[in-house]
C-alpha positions as CSV (number, residue, x, y, z in Angstrom):
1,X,0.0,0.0,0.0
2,X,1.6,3.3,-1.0
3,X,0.2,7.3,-0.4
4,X,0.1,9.8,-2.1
5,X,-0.3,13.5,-1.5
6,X,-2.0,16.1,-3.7
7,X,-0.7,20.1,-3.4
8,X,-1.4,22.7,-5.5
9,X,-1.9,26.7,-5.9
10,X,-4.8,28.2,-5.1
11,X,-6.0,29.1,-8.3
12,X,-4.9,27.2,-11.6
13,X,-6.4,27.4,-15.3
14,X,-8.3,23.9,-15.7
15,X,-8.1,23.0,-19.1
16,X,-9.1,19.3,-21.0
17,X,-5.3,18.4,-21.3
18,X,-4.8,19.3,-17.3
19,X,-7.8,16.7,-16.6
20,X,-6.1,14.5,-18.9
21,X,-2.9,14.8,-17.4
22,X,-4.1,14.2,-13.7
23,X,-6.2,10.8,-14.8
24,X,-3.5,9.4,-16.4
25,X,-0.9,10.3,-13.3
26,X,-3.9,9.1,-10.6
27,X,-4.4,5.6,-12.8
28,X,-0.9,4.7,-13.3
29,X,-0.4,5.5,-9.3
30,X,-3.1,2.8,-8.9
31,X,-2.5,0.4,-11.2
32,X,1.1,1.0,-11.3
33,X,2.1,1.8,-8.0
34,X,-0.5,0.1,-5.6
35,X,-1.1,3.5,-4.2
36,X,-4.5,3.2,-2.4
37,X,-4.9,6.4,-0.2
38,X,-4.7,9.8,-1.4
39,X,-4.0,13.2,0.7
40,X,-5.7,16.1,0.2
41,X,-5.5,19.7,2.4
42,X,-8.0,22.5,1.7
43,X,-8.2,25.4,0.6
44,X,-7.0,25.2,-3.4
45,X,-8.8,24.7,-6.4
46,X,-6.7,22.5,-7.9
47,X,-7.3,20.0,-4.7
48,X,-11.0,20.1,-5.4
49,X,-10.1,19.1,-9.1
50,X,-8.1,16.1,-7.8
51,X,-10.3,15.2,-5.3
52,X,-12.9,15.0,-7.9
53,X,-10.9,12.9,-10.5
54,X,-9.8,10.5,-7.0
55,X,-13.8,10.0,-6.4
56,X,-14.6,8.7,-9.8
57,X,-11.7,6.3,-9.6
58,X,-13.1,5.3,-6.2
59,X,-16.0,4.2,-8.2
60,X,-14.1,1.1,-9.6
61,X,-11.2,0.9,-7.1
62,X,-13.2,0.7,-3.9
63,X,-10.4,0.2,-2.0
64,X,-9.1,3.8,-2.3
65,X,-9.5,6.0,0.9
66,X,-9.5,9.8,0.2
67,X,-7.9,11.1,3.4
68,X,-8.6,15.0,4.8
69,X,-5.1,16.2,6.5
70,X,-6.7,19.5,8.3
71,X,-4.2,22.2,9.0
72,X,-6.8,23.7,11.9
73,X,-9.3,22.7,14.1
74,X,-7.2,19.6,16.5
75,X,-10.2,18.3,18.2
76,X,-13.5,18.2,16.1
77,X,-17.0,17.3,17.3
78,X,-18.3,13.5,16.0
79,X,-20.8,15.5,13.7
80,X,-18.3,17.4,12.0
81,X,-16.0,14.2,11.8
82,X,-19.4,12.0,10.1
83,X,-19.6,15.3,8.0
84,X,-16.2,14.5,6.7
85,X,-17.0,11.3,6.3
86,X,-19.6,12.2,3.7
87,X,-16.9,12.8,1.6
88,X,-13.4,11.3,3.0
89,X,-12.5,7.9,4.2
90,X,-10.7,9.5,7.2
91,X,-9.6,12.8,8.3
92,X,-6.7,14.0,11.0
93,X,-5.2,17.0,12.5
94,X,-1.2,16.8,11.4
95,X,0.0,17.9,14.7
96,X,-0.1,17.3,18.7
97,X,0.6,21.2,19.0
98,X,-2.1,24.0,16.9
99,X,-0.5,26.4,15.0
100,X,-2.4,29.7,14.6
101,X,-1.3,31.2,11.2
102,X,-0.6,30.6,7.4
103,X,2.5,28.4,9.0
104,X,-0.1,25.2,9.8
105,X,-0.8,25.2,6.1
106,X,3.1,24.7,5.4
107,X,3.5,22.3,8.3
108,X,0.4,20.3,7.0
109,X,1.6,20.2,3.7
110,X,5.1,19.0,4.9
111,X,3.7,15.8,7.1
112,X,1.6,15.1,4.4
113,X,4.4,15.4,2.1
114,X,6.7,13.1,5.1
115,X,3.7,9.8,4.8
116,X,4.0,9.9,0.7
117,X,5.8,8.2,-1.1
118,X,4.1,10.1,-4.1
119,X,3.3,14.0,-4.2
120,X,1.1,15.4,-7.5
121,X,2.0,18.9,-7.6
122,X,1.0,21.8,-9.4
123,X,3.4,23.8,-9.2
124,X,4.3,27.0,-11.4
125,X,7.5,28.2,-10.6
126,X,6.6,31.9,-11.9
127,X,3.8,32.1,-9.6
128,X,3.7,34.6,-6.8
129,X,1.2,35.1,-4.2
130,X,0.0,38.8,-3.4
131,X,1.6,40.1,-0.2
132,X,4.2,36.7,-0.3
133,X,7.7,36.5,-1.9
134,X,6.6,32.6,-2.0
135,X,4.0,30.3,-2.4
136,X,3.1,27.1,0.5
137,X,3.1,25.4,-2.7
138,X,6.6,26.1,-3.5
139,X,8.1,25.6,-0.4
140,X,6.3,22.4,0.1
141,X,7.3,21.5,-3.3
142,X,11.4,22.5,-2.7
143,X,10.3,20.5,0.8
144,X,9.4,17.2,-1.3
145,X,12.9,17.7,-3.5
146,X,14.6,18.1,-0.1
147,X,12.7,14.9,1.1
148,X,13.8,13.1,-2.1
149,X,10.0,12.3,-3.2
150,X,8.8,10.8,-6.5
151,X,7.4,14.3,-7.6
152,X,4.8,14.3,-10.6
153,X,4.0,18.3,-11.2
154,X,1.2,18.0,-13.5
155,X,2.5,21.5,-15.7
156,X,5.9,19.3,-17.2
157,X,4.2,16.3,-16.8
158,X,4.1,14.4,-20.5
159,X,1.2,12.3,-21.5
């Protein structure tokens, strides 16, 4: 059983070759790889894209588990946690300790970079955030080079 994690900018162009791109990378991880659960944060559009294309594989791979890594909110109520379970397998905080600004974000994205042995990026190394020198998506993504990941950024990925 392998993981793997799904990062990306906030905002991203979806085009017809993008969606191609990202089935062809989330079925090879599958049938390929024998990766079976997938991490996914909040708070990007390109996450909701993946999650989507991760649900309709679900459909003939049941054994798939889409997994909710939140970057707030340690201790959730059951009803929140069966909300989430409307649409993940699981969910977890990433840390014993709560981290109160855009830092929980990085640190989420680097644990769920740390239990992958897979990370889809999309990354754009020309994008830059207003108010930020850099994105959480670049440093997570230097973070997954630094870790020595199997990296698959879906912009230079070749069908």
């Amino acid at each position: 059983m392998n993981t793997c994690c799904i990062i990306g900018h906030r905002d991203f162009e979806k085009t017809k070759e993008l969606e191609l791109k990202v089935k062809s990378i989330v079925a090879d991880l599958i049938e390929k790889e024998n990766v079976t659960d997938f991490l996914f944060g909040s708070k990007s559009k390109f996450i909701d894209f993946c999650y989507d294309i991760v649900t309709e594989y679900k459909n003939t791979y049941s054994n798939l588990k889409r997994i909710f890594v939140r970057a707030e909110y340690p201790i959730i109520s059951d009803d929140y946690y069966n909300y989430l379970k409307t649409f993940y397998e699981d969910s977890y905080f990433y840390s014993e300790k709560l981290i109160t600004n855009r830092f929980s974000y990085i640190r989420r994205n680097q644990v769920m970079i740390d239990k992958s042995n897979f990370c889809i990026f999309y990354f754009n190394s020309n994008y830059r955030p207003k108010r930020k020198r850099q994105s959480g998506t670049h440093i997570a993504y230097e973070y997954a080079i630094k870790k020595g990941k199997e990296i698959l950024n879906v912009l230079s990925y070749k069908l």
